[in-house]
matplotlib code that plots the C-alpha trace (Angstrom):
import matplotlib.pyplot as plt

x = [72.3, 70.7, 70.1, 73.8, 75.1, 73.0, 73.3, 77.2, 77.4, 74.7, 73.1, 69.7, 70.2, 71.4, 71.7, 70.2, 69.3, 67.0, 69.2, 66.4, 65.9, 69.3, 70.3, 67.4, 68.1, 71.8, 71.3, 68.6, 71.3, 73.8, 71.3, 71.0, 74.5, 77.0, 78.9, 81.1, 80.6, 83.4, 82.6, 79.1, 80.8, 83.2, 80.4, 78.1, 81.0, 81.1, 77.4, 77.7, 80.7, 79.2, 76.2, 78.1, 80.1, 77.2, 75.8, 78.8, 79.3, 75.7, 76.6, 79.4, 77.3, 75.0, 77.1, 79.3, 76.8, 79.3, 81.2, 77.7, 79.3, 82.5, 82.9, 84.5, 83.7, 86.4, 88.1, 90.4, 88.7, 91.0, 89.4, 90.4, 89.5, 91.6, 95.2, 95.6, 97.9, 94.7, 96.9, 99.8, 98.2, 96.5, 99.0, 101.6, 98.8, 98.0, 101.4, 101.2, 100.9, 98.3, 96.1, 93.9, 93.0, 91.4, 93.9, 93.6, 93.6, 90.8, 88.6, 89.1, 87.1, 86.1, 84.7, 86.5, 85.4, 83.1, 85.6, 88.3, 91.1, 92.2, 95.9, 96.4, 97.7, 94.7, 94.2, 92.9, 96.0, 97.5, 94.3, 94.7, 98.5, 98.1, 94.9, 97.8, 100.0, 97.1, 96.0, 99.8, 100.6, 97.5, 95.7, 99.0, 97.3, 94.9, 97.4, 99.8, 96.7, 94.9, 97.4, 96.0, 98.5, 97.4, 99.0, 98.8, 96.1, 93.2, 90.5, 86.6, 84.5, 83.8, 81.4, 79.5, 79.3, 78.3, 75.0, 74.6, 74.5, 78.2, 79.4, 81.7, 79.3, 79.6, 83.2, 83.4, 80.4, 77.8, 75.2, 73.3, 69.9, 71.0, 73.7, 70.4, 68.6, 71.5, 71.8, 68.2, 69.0, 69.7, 73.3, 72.4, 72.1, 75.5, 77.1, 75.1, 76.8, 80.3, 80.3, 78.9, 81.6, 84.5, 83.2, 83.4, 87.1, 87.8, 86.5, 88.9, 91.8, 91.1, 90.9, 94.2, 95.8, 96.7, 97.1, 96.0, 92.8, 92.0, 90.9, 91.9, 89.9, 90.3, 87.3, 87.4, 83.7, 83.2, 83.1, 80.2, 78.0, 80.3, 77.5, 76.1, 79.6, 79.1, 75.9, 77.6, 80.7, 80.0, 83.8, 85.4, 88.4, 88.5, 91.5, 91.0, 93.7, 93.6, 95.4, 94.8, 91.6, 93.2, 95.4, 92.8, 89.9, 92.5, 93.7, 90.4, 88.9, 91.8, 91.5, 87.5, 88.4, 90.5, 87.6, 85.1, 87.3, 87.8, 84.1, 83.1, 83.9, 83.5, 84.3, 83.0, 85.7, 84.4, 81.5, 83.2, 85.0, 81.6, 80.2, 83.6, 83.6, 80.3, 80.5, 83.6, 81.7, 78.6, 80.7, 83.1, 79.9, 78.4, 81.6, 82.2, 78.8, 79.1, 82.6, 80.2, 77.8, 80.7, 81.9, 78.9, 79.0, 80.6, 80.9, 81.5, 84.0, 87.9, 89.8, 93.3, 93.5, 96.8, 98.0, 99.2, 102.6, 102.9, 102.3, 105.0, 107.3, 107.2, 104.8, 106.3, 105.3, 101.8, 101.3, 102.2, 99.9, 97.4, 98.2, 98.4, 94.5, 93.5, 95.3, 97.6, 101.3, 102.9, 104.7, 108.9, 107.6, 104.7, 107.2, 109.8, 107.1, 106.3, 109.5, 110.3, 107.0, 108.2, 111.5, 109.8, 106.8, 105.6, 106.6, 104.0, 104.8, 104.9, 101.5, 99.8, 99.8, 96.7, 95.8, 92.0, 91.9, 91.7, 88.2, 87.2, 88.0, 90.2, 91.6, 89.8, 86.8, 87.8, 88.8, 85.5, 84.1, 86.0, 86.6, 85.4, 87.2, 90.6, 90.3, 89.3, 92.2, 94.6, 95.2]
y = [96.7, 100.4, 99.8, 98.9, 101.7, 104.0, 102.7, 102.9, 106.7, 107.9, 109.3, 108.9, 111.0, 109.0, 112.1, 112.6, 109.7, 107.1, 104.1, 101.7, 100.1, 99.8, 98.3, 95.7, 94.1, 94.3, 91.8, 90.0, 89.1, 88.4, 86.0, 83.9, 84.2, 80.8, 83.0, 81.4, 82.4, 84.8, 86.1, 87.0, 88.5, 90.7, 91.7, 92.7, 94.7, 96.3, 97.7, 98.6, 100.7, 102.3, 103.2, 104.4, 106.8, 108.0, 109.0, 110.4, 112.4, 113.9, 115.3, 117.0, 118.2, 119.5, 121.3, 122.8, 124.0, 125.7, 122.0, 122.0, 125.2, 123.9, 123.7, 120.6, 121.3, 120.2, 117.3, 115.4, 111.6, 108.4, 105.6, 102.0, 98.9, 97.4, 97.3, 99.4, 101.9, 103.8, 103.7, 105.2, 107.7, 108.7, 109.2, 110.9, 113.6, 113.8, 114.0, 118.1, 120.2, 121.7, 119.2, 117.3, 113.3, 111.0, 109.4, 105.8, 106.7, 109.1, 106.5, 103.7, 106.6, 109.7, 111.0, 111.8, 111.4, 113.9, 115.3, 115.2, 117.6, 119.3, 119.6, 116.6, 113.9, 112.1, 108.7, 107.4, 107.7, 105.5, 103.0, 102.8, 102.6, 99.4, 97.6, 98.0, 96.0, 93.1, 93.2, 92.9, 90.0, 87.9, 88.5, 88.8, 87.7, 90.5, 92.7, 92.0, 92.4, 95.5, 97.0, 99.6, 102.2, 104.4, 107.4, 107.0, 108.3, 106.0, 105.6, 106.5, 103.9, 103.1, 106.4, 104.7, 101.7, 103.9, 104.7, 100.7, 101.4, 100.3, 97.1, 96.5, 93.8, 91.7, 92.1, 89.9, 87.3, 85.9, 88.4, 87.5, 89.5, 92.9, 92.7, 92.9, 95.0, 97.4, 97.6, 99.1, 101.7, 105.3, 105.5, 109.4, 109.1, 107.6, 109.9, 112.8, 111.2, 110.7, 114.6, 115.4, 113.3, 115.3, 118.1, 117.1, 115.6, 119.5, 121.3, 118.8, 119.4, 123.2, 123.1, 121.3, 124.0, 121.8, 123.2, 122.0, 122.7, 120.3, 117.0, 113.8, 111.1, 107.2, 104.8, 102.0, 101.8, 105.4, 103.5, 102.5, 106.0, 108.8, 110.7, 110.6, 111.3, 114.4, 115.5, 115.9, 117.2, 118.8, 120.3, 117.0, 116.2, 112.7, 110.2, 107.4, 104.5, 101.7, 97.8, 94.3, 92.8, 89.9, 91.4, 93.2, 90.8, 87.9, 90.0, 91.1, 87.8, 87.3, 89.9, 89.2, 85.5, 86.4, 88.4, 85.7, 83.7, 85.6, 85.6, 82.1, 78.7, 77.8, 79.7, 78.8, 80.1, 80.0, 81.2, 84.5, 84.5, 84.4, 87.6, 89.4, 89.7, 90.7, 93.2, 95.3, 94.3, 96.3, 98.9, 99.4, 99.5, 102.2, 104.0, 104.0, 105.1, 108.0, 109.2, 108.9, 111.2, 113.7, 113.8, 116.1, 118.3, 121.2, 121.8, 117.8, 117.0, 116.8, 113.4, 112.3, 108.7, 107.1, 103.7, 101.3, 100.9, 104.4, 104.9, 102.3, 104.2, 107.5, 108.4, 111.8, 112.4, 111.3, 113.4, 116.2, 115.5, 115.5, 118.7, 120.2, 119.2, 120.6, 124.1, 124.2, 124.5, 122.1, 123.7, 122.3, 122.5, 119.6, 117.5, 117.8, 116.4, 113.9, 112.5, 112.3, 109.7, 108.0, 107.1, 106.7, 105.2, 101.6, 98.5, 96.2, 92.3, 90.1, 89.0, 85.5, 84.0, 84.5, 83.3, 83.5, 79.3, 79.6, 81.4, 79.0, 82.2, 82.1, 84.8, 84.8, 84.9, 88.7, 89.9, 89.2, 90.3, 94.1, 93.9, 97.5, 98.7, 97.1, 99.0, 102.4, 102.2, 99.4, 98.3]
z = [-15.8, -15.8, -12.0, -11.5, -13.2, -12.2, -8.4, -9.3, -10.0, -8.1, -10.9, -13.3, -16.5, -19.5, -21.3, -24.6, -27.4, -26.5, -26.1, -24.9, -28.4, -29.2, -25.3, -25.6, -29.1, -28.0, -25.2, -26.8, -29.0, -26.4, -24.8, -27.9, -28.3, -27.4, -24.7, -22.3, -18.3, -18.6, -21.7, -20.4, -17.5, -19.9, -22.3, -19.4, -17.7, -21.2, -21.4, -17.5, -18.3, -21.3, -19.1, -16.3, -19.1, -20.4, -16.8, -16.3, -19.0, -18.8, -15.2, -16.3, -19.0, -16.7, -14.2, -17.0, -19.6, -21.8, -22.6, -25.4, -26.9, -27.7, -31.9, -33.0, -36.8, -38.9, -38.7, -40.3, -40.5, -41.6, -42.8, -44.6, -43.9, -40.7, -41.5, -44.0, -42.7, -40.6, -37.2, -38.6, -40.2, -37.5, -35.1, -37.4, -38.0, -33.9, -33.3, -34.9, -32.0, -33.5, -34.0, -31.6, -30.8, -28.5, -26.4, -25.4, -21.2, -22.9, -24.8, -21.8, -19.8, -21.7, -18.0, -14.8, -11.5, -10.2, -7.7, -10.4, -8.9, -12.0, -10.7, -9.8, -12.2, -13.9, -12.4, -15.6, -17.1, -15.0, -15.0, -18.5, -18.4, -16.0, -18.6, -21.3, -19.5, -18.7, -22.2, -23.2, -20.1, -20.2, -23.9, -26.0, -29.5, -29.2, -28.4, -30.7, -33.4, -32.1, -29.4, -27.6, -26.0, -23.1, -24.2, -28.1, -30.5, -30.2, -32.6, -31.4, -32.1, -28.3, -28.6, -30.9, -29.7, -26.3, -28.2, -28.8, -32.6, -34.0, -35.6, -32.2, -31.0, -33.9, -33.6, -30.4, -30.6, -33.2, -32.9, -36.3, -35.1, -33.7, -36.7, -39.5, -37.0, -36.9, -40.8, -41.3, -38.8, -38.9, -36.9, -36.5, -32.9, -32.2, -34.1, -31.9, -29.3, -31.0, -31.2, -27.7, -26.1, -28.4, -26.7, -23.6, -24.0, -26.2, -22.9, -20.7, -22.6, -22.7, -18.5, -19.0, -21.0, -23.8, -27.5, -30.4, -32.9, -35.4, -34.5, -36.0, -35.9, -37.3, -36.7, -40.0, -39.2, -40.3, -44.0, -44.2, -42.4, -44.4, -45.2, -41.5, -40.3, -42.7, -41.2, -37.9, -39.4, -42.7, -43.2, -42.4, -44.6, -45.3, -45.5, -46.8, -47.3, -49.5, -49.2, -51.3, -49.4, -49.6, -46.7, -44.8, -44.6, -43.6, -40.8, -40.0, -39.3, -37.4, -35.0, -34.9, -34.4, -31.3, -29.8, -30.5, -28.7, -25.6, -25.1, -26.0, -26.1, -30.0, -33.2, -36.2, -38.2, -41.6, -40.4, -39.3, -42.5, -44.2, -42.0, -42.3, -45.9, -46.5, -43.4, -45.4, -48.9, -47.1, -46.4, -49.3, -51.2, -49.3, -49.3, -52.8, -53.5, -51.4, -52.6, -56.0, -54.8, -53.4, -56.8, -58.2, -55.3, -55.3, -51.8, -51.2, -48.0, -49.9, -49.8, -49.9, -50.7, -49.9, -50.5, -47.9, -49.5, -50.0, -46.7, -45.5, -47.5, -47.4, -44.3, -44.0, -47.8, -47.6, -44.6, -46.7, -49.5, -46.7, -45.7, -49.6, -49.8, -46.5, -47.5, -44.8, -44.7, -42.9, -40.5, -39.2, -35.7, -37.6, -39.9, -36.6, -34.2, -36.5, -37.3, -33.5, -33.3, -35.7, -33.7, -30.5, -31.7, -30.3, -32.1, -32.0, -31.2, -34.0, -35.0, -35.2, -38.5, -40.6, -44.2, -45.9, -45.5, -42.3, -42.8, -45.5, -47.9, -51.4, -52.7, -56.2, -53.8, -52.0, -55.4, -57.4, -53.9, -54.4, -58.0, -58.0, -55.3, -56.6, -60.3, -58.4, -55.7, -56.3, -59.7]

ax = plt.figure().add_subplot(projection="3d")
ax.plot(x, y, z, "-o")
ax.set_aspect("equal")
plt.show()
């Protein structure tokens, strides 16, 4: 796969982080795996991708060595478990001119083409325009779980999961070894690379003339590595939203469920049920004893937690709590912006049915599971 990509591009730098380790207990895993033959073909055109990115993305590193300089310091970082009100978050905050996000035409392929001709219109805008429309004609349930718009504010996992150190692989197949391998390692490097490749889409946007300072970011992942996220980004502001786990770890396993799916001819459902709660118990945990930690430090990152009804509700006045902790007024030209998104703003399909039985879960099982979380956040 190195070969191909690097054959593909024309290029040998990978850039910086070693990535062997991480590559090779990745598709050891995906060997052992019970993959179908077009779910191998999926998952390998995956890690070629990544490669190819990362290749990429390293040229344009070298022939523009200012892109290193570019200061992506603060940002504003949502987090929650998955469907708890992340998305909309997000997007109401990107949609502030003055802010800054990841596009989903610019996470499909956070590196142009070589010969880019920077006034011309970007062809990966309309790549990613045309994958939205196969994702929405030919994988509908996944779509209508995890829709991923072209020219929306996408979240940033994919740059960790271009360092092959994230929890996206266990997301789409039973990867039980490189899941405990991947919990006893330091995730510093993937977030070296998170940061490099924000600095590469910063120095893109700047070519382009676009506005905006602050960057918003929203990975769910982030829960579990806050205070690596903070190492790379020590005046992040953190936003963190809350929902009944009864809710999010149902819809969850759904969403994992449909990816297991695409890639492989059985599911053991209960079995993914099983993995998915203790995946966001793992991370709650970690979260919450972090935010602990942040408590007795003075200079600790701010947060603005926000509930998922509260957010359904009032969305506009959330956002302005948001902005109260950061310090910043929010401006008409902000609240007008953001009101227009919320007109225009994509309605997703209705979604397939899911319930915790499905995933041989009960309720009084997630609640004993995050009885700490629900006194801190929900009750």
């Amino acid at each position: 796969m190195l070969e191909h990509a690097r054959r593909k591009e024309g290029l040998d730098d990978l850039g910086p982080g070693a990535i062997e380790e991480p590559l090779s207990r990745l598709l050891a895993a995906y060997a052992e795996a019970d993959l179908s033959e077009g779910g191998l073909s999926v998952l390998r055109g995956g890690v070629v991708h990544a490669l190819r990115m990362r290749l990429r993305s390293q040229e344009w590193f070298r022939r523009h060595p200012e892109i290193a300089e570019e200061q992506v310091t603060d940002p504003v970082v949502v987090v929650g478990m998955m469907r708890s009100g992340t998305t909309l978050l997000q997007r109401l905050l990107a949609a502030d001119p003055a802010h800054r996000c990841a596009y989903g035409w610019e996470v499909a392929q956070v590196a142009p083409a070589l010969d880019h001709d920077w006034a011309a219109p970007d062809p990966r805008v309309a790549a990613a325009l045309e994958r939205q429309e196969l994702m929405r004609t030919f994988t509908p349930d996944l779509f209508a779980i995890h829709p991923m718009y072209a020219e929306e504010a996408e979240e940033e996992i994919v740059f960790l999961a271009d360092a092959f150190l994230s929890h996206v692989p266990e997301s789409g197949a039973h990867v039980p070894a490189y899941r405990a391998w991947l919990d006893t390692q330091d995730l510093t490097p993937a977030y070296d690379h998170l940061h490099r490749m924000l600095q590469l889409l910063q120095w893109q946007k700047r070519r382009r003339g676009e506005p905006g300072g602050r960057w918003v970011l929203k990975t769910p992942a982030h829960l579990g590595y806050l205070d690596t996220l903070r190492v790379r980004f020590p005046c992040l502001h953190l936003v963190h939203l809350h929902r009944d786990p009864r809710t999010t770890i149902a819809s969850g396993a759904s969403l994992n469920a449909t990816l297991h799916a695409l890639h492989s001819g059985h599911v053991d459902l209960h079995r993914l049920g099983a993995d998915w709660l203790d995946r966001m118990g793992w991370a709650t945990d970690r979260a919450l004893a972090t935010r602990d930690r942040w408590a007795n430090e003075p200079e600790a990152p701010s947060v603005t937690d926000i509930r998922f009804d509260t957010a359904v509700a009032d969305p506009l006045g959330q956002v302005a709590r948001v902005y109260a902790d950061l310090k910043v007024p929010l401006t008409p030209e902000a609240r007008q912006a953001m009101t227009d998104w919320l007109q225009r703003r994509p309605r997703e399909a209705g979604r397939p049915d899911y319930r915790l039985e499905t995933y041989g879960l009960a309720p009084e099982q997630v609640d004993a599971r995050f009885a700490e979380y629900r006194r801190r956040f929900l009750d």
